[in-house]
C-alpha positions as CSV (number, residue, x, y, z in Angstrom):
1,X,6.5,21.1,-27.3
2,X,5.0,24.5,-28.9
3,X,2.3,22.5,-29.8
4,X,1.2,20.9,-26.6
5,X,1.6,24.7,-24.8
6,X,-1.6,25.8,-27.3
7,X,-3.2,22.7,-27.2
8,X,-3.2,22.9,-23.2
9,X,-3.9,27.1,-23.6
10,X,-6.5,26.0,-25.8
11,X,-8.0,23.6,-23.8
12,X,-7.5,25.6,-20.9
13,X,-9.7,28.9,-22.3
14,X,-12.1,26.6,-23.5
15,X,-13.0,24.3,-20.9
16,X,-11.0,24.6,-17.9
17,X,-13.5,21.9,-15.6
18,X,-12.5,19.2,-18.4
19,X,-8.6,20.1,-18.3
20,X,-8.6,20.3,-14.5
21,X,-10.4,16.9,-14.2
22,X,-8.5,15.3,-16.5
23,X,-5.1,16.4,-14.6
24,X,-6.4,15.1,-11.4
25,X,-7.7,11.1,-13.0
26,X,-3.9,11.5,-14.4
27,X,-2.5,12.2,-10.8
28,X,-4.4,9.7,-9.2
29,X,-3.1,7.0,-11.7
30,X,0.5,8.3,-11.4
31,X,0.7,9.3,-7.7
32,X,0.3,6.0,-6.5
33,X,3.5,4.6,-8.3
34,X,5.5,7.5,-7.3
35,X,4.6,7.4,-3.4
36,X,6.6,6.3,-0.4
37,X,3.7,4.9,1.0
38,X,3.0,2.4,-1.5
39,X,6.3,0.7,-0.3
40,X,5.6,0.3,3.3
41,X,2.3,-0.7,2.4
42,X,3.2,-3.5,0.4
43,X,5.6,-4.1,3.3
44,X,2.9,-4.5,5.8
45,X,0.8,-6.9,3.3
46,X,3.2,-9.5,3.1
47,X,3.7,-9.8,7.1
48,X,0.3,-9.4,8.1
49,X,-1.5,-13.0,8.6
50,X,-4.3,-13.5,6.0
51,X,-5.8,-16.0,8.2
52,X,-5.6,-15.8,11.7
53,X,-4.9,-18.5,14.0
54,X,-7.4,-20.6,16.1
55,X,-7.2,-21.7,20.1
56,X,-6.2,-24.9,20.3
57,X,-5.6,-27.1,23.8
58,X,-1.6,-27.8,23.5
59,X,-1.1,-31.6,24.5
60,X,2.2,-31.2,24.1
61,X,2.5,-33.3,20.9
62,X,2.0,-29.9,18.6
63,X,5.6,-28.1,17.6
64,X,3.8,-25.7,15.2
65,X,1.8,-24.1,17.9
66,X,2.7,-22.0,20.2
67,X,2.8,-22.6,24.2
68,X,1.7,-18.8,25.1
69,X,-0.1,-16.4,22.2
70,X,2.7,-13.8,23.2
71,X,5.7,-16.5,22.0
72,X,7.3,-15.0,19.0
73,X,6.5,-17.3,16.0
74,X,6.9,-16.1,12.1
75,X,8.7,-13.2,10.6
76,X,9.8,-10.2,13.0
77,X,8.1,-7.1,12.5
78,X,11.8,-5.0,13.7
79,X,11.9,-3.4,10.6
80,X,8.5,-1.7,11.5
81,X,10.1,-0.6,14.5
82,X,12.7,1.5,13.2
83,X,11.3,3.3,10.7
């Protein structure tokens, strides 16, 4: 541990741009895998549709669409609601 404390004073006196860069690339790896956010949005990109649907004339002969675009069809989005 001693030695990484002289390395970093070292490094520090030396070339503090270089150590200070180098500590933000290492946050910006890190940070992500720490951070609340990165739950929620993972969250969010598994109910949001990748393809969007089409209007289609209902004939009545189609169960997989629905009657009204408001008609609730797929996963519920409640648990965006109460966050």
């Amino acid at each position: 541990m001693a030695k990484i404390a002289a390395f970093l004073k070292n490094a520090w006196d030396k070339e503090p741009v270089v150590l200070v860069s180098c500590a933000i690339g290492l946050m910006a790896g890190i940070l992500p895998l720490v951070s609340p956010y990165t739950k929620y949005s993972a969250m969010l990109v598994e109910v949001v549709p990748r393809n969007y649907p089409v209007p289609v004339r209902d004939d009545g002969n189609m169960p997989d669409v629905p009657a009204h675009p408001c008609e609730p069809k797929g996963r519920s989005l409640e648990w965006l609601k109460n966050l």
